[in-house]
C-alpha positions in Angstrom: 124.1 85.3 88.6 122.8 82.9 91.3 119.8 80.3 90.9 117.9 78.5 93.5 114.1 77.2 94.4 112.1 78.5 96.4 110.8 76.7 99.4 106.9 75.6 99.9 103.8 73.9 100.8 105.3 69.9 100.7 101.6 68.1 100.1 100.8 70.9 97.5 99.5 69.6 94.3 101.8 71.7 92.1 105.4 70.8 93.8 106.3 68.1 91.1 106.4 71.5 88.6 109.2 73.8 88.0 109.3 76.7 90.4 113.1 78.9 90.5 114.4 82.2 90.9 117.7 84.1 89.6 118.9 87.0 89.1 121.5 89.0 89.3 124.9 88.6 92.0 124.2 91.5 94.0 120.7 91.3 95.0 121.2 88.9 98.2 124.3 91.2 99.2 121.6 94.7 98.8 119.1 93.0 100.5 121.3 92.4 103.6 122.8 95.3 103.3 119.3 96.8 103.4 118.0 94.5 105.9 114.6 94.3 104.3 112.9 91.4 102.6 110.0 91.4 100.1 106.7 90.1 99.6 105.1 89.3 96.6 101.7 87.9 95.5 100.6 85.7 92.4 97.3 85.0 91.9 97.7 83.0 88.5 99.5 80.0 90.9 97.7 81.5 94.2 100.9 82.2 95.8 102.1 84.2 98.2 105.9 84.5 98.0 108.4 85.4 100.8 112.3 86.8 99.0 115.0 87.4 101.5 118.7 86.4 101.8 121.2 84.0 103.3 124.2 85.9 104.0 126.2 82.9 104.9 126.6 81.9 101.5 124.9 85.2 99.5 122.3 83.6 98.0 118.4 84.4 97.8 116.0 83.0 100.3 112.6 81.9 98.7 109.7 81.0 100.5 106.1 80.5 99.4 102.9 79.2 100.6 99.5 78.5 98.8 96.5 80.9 99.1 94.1 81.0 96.4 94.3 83.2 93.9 96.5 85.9 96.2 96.6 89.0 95.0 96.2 92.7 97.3 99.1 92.9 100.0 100.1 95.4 102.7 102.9 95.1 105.2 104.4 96.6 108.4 107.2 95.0 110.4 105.3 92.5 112.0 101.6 92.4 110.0 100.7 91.1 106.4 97.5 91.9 105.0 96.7 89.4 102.2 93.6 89.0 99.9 93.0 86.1 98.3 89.7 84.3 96.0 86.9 85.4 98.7 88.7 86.2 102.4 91.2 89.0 103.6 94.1 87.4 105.4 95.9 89.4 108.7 98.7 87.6 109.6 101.1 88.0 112.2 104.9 87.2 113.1 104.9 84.9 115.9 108.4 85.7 116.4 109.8 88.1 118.7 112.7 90.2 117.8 116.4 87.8 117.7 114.1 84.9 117.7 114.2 82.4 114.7 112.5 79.5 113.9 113.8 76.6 111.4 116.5 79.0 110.5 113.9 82.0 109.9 113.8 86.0 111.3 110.1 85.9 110.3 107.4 83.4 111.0 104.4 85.0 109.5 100.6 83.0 110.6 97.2 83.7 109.5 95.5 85.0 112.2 92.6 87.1 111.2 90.2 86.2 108.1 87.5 88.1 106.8 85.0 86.3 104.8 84.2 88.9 101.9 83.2 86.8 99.4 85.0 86.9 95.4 85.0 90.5 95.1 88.3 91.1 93.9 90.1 92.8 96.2 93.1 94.4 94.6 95.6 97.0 96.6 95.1 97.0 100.3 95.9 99.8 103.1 95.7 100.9 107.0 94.6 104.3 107.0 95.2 106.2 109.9 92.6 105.1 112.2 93.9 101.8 111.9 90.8 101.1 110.0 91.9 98.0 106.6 90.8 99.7 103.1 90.9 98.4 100.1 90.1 98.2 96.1 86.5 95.9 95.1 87.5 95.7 91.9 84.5 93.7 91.0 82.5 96.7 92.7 84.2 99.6 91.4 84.8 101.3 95.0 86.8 101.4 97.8 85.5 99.5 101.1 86.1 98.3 104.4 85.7 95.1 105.6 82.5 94.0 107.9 81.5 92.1 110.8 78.4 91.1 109.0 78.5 91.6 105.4 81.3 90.8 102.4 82.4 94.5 102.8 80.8 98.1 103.8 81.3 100.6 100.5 83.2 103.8 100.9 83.8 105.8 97.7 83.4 105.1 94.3 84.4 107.2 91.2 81.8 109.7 90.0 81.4 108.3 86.5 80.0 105.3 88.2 76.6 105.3 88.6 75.8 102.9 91.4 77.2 100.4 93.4 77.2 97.3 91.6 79.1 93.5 91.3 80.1 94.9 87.5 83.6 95.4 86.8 82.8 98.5 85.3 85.6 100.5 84.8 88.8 98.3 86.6 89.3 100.2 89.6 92.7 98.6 90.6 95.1 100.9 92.9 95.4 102.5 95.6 97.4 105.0 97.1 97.5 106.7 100.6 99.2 110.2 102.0 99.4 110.7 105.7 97.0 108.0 106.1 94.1 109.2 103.8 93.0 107.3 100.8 94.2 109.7 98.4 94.5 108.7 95.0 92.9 105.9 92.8 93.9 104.6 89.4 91.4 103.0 86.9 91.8 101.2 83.6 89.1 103.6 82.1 85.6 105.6 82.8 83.1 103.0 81.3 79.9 102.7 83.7 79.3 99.5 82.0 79.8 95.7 82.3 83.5 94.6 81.3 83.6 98.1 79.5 86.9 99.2 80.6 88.6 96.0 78.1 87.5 98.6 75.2 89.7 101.4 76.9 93.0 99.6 77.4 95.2 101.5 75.4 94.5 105.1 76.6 91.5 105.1 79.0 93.5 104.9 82.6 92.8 107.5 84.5 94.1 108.4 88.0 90.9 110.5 90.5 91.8 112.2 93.6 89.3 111.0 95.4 88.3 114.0 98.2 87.6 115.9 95.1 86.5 113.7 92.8 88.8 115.7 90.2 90.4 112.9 87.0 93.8 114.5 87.3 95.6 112.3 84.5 94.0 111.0 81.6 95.0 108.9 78.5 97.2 106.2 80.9 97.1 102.6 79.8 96.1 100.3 82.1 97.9 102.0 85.4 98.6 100.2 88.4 99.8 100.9 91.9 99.8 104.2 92.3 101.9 105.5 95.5 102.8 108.4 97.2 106.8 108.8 98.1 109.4 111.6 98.4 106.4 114.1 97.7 105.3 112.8 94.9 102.5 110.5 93.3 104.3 107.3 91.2 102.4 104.8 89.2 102.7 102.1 87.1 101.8 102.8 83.3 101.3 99.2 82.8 100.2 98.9 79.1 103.6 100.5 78.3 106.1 98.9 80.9 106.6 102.6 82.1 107.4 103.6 86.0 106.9 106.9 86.5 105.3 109.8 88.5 102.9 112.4 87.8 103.1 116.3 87.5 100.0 117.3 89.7 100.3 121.0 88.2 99.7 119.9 84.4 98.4 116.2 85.2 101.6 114.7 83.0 102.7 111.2 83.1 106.6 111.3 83.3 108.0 107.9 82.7 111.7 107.5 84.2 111.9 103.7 83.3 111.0 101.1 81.2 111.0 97.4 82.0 110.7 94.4 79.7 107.0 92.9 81.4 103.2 94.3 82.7 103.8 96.3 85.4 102.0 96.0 89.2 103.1 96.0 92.0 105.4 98.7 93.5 107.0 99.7 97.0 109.9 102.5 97.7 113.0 102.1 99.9 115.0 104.5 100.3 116.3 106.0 96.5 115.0 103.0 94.6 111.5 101.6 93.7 111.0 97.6 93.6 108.6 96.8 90.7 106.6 93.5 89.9 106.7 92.1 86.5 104.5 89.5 84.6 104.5 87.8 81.4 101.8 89.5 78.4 99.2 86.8 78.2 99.1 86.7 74.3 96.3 87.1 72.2 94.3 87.0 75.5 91.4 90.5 76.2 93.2 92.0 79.2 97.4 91.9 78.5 97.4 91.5 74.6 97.3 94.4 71.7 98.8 97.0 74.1 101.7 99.0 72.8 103.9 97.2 75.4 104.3 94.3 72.5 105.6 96.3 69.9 108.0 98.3 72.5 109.4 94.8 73.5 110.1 94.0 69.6 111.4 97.6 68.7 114.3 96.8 71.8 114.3 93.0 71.0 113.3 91.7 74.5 111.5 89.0 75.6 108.6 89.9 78.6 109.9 88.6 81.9 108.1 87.5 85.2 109.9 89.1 88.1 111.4 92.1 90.5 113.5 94.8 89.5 115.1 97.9 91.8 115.1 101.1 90.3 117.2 104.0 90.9 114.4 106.4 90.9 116.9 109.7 90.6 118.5 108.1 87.3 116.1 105.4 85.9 118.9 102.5 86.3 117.6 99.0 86.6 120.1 98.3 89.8 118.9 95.1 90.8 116.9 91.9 89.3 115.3 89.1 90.3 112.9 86.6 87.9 111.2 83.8 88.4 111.0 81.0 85.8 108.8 78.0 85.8 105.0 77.8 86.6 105.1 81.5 87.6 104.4 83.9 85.1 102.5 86.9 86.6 102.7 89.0 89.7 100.4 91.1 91.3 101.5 93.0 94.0 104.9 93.7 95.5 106.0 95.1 99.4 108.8 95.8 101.6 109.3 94.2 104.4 111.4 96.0 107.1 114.0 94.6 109.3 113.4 91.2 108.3 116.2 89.1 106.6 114.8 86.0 105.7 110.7 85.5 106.2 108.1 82.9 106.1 105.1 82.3 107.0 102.5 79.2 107.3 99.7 77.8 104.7 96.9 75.8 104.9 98.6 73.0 103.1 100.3 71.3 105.6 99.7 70.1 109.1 101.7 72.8 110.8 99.4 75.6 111.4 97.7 72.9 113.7 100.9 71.7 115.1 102.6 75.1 115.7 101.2 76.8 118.7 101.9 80.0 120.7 101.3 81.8 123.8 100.9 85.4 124.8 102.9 86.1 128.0 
């Protein structure tokens, strides 16, 4: 097991508090081996957080910057999409490839920001017309973003009645298949204000969305629903269940179970990386689901972290968690050919300092 702290903002206002990550031995050596890094978004702290690996002494590298309340995240090679309280963040890797800066493969800068206003942007995409999609949460669709207004409206779920700043029913995730929205998962059907808290348990539903068809009913509180290796995989987060879905019967199959609330999920390869967070208590949106009484019946404790799954067995292969002020995640992704990322904030004087040039 290695330890270590992760590397951040120096003026921000939360470095005198406790922020580490360990896990177990093998992770840096698999994430070399792999030559992929991960990104990961906590919108509890407002971080975004960069995980790669130092294979000069096999440890984790751990980088994080401040953006307020970060939460929807979509990467490619060179491009992170990241929503945070009221904007949509592009940024973009300065770097070119064999170039490094301050010891760093990736060197990731806010570029492009979308004012959208706090609508709650949850999972993000690039559909196939290169066109940026996402989950309003707060609106109950999915939209685009707008040169004029906080977003232009492009589907919503036919139980809901109009288009609305109510967080009806907890439209959260997003999946895409050949670069078509596909498949949405909500926390329940309400078409009223905050109605979806009443249907926690077994109101999550997953719609296809060209035909409007509920395919899977009875999920609680599902997340991150993605299509891999032919097949659609969620999150049944209420439970601490990953899993994928029969589309001929509309069954949930659960093929792991993990000791946190589940979001946040990407695919390499044979294994799945999945985000875990703390249960807030007695709180209306994480407490009361049967995730607690699982956790007593294998006498765990919930954990805020990572975990690589062997998605043809179920094995838990890999871990990372984070301990400290950091107790939820919200959304995990892969970031390819990149061994040890970061990026810039607006915390420090270096996004003004650091300039580049197209040639």
């Amino acid at each position: 097991m290695y330890s270590d702290s992760l590397n951040n903002d120096r003026t921000d206002f939360n470095t005198t508090q406790k922020h580490e990550i360990f896990g177990d031995r093998e992770l840096p050596s698999w994430l070399t081996q792999q030559q992929i890094s991960l990104a990961c978004t906590t919108y509890q702290t407002s971080r975004l957080m960069l995980i790669g690996s130092n294979p000069e002494t096999n440890t984790i590298s751990g980088y994080w910057r401040i953006f307020d309340r970060a939460m929807g995240l979509y990467c490619t090679h060179n491009r992170i999409y990241l929503s945070s309280k009221y904007q949509l963040w592009q940024l973009e890797n300065v770097l070119a490839a064999g170039a490094q800066y301050q010891g760093y493969d990736r060197l990731y800068i806010p570029r492009i920001g979308y004012t959208t206003g706090d609508i709650d942007i949850h999972d993000i995409a690039v559909d196939k017309d290169n066109q940026i999609i996402f989950i309003s949460t707060l609106f109950n669709c999915i939209a685009t973003v707008s040169d004029r207004h906080s977003c232009k409206p492009l589907w919503k779920p036919p139980f809901i009645s109009q288009y609305i700043n109510e967080d009806r029913c907890h439209l959260n995730g997003l999946a895409m298949v050949e670069g078509e929205a596909k498949y949405v998962t909500a926390v329940s059907q309400s078409d009223v204000v905050d109605g979806w808290r009443d249907r926690r348990k077994n109101g999550g539903v997953v719609i296809d969305i060209p035909s409007n068809d509920i395919i899977v009913t009875g999920l609680s509180m599902p997340h991150s629903p993605r299509w891999y290796q032919d097949k659609l995989w969620l999150l049944n987060s209420g439970k601490g269940e990953l899993g994928y879905v029969d589309l001929d019967t509309g069954k949930f199959n659960p093929i792991a179970f993990c000791p946190g609330y589940l979001r946040g999920l990407a695919f390499w390869q044979n294994w799945a990386i999945v985000g875990l967070s703390k249960p807030r208590g007695n709180d209306k949106t994480f407490g009361g689901l049967e995730l607690d009484e699982l956790l007593t019946k294998k006498d765990a404790e919930p954990r805020c972290g990572i975990m690589v799954i062997d998605i043809n067995t179920g094995t838990i292969v890999h871990w990372l968690r984070f301990e400290g002020i950091v107790t939820e995640l919200y959304d995990v992704q892969i970031i390819p050919e990149a061994q040890k990322p970061m990026a810039l904030g607006f915390q420090t004087d270096e996004i003004a300092q650091l300039i580049t040039l197209e040639t």
